[in-house]
C-alpha positions in Angstrom: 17.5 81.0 96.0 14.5 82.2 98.1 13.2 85.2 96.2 11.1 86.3 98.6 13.1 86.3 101.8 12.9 89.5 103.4 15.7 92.1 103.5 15.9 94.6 106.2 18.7 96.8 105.5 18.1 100.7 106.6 17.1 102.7 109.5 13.5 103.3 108.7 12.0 99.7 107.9 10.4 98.7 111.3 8.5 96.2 109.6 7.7 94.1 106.7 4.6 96.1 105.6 4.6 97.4 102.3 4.6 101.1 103.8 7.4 100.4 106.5 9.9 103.3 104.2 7.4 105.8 103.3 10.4 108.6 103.0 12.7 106.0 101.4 10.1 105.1 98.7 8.6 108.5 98.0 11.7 110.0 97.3 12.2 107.8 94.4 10.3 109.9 92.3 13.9 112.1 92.4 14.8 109.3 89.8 11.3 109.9 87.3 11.9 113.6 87.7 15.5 113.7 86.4 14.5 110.8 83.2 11.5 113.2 82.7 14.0 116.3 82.8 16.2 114.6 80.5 14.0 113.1 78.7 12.9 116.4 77.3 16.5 118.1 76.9 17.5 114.9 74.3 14.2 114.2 72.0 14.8 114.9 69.0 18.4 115.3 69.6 19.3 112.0 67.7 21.4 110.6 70.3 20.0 106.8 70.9 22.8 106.6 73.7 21.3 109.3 76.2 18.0 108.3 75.5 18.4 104.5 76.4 20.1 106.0 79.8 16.9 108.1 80.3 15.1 104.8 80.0 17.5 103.3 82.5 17.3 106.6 84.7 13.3 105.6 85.2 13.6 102.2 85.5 16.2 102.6 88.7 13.6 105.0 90.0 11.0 102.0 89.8 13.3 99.3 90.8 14.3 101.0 93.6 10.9 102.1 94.7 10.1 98.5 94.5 12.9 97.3 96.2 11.7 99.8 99.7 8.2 98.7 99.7 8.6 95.1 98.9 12.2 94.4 100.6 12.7 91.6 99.0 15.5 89.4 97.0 13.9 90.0 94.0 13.1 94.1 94.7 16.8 93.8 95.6 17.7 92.5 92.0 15.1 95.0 90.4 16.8 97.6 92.2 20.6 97.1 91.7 20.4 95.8 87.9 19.3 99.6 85.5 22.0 101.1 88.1 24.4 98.3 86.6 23.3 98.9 83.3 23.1 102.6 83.3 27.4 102.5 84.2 27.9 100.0 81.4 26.1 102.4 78.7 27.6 105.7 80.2 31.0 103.5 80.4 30.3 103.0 76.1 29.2 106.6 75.6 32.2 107.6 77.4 34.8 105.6 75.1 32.8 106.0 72.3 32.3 109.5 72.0 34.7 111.7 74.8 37.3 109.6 73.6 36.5 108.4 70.1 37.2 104.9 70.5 35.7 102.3 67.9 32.7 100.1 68.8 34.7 97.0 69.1 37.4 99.3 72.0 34.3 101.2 73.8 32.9 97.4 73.9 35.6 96.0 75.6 36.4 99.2 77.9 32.8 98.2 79.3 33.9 94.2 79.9 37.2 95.9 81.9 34.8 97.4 84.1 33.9 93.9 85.5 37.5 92.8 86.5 37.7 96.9 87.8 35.2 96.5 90.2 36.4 93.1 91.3 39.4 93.9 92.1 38.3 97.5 94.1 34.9 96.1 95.9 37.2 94.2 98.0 39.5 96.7 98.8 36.5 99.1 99.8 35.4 96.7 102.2 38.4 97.1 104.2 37.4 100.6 104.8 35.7 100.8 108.4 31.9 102.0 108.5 31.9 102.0 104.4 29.8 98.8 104.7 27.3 97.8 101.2 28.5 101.1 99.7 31.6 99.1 99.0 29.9 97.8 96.0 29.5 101.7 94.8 33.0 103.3 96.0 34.7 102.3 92.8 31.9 104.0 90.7 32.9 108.1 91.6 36.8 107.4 91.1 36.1 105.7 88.0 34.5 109.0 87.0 37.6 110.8 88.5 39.6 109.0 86.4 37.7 110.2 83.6 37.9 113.6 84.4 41.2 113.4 84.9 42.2 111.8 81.9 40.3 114.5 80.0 40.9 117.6 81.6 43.1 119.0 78.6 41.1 117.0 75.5 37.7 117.9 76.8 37.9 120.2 79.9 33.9 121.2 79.9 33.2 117.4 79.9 36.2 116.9 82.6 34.4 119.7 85.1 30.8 117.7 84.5 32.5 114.4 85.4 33.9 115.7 88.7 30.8 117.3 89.7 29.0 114.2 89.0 31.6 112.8 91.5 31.1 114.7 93.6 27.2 114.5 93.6 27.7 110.6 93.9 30.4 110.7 96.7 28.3 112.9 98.7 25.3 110.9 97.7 27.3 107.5 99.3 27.8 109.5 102.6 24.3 109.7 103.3 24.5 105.8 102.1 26.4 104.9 104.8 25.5 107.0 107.7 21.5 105.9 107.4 22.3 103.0 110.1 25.2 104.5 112.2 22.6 108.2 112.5 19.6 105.2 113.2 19.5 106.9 116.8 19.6 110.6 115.8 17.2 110.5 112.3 14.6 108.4 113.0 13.8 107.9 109.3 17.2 107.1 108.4 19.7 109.3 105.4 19.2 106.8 103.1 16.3 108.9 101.6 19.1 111.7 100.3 20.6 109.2 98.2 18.2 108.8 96.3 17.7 112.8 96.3 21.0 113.4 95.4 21.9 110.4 92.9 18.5 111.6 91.1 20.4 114.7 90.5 23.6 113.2 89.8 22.6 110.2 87.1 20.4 113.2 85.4 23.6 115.7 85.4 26.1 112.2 83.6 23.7 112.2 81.0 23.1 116.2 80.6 27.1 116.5 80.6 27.1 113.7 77.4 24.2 115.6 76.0 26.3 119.3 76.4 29.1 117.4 74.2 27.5 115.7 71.7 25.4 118.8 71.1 28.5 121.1 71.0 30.5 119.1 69.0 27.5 118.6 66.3 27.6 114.9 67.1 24.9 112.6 66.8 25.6 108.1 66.9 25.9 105.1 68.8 
């Protein structure tokens, strides 16, 4: 694998230069801003499980800064990997404490999300325009599913899942219409993705952190 070919994949990269998405890297600090937001809300709060997803939370902000001023397949990697692994521990936190599951079941809920997405990417792809936010369609009606699934156990956490949702949904609109609005926004949408997933990967944790805190819960 070449992991330095280049990747040109939104409407404002002209260019290979490190500065060719000034809008696209700058608005990555919507990322440090919700882990430092967060950040503060759960210290001392005892609960290791939001705190490793604040860590996460900054490292997507920096991974993906990296990934629009080096375009690269190793930015790429550094980019998509903490958003991987932030789903995985949300997926645990999830089972593990909205649904009081055992280690060993919240464990191997995560694993099913693997086989989940493999069988839904595909699907997604069918979907005309949707393009590379296949990979992320399965990710909001997961958290649907959730909040579904909830609604009469936990319907506080249920309402924070589906705004979360809907924050990612609308968040993977502005995904996908960076290259077909190319001709009308110069700079490209792709900038209010990372606006608005800031906001939304901030508001998961905050709706974990409202739970365990209401329910005088504090563990892994």
């Amino acid at each position: 694998m070449d992991w330095t070919r280049e990747i040109d994949s939104y409407c404002e990269r002209l260019d290979a230069g490190y500065w060719a998405e000034p809008v696209n890297a700058v608005t990555n600090a919507a990322f440090l801003i919700a882990a430092a937001v967060m950040g503060w809300r759960v210290r001392g709060a005892g609960l290791p499980l939001a705190t490793a997803l604040v860590w996460v939370l900054a490292a997507i902000g920096v991974g993906s800064y990296l990934f629009h001023t080096h375009a690269q397949v190793w930015s790429a990697l550094a980019d998509v990997g903490p958003i991987l692994l932030f789903i995985l521990i949300y997926i645990y936190a999830a089972n593990r404490h909205f649904w009081g599951l055992s280690r060993l079941w919240s464990g191997l809920g995560v694993a099913a999300f693997f086989p989940y997405a493999a069988a839904l990417v595909p699907l997604f792809q069918m979907v005309p325009g949707l393009g590379s936010s296949a990979g992320y369609a399965p990710v909001p009606l997961l958290i649907l599913g959730y909040a579904a699934a909830l609604r009469r156990r936990l319907p506080e956490v249920a309402r924070g899942l589906a705004i979360g949702a809907g924050l990612l949904i609308a968040s993977l609109a502005f995904r996908t219409l960076d290259g077909p609005l190319c001709g009308v926004v110069p700079f490209g949408t792709h900038f209010m993705w990372h606006v608005l997933n800031g906001a939304m990967l901030g508001w998961m944790i905050e709706v974990y952190r409202r739970h365990m805190v209401a329910s005088g819960r504090r563990g892994r």
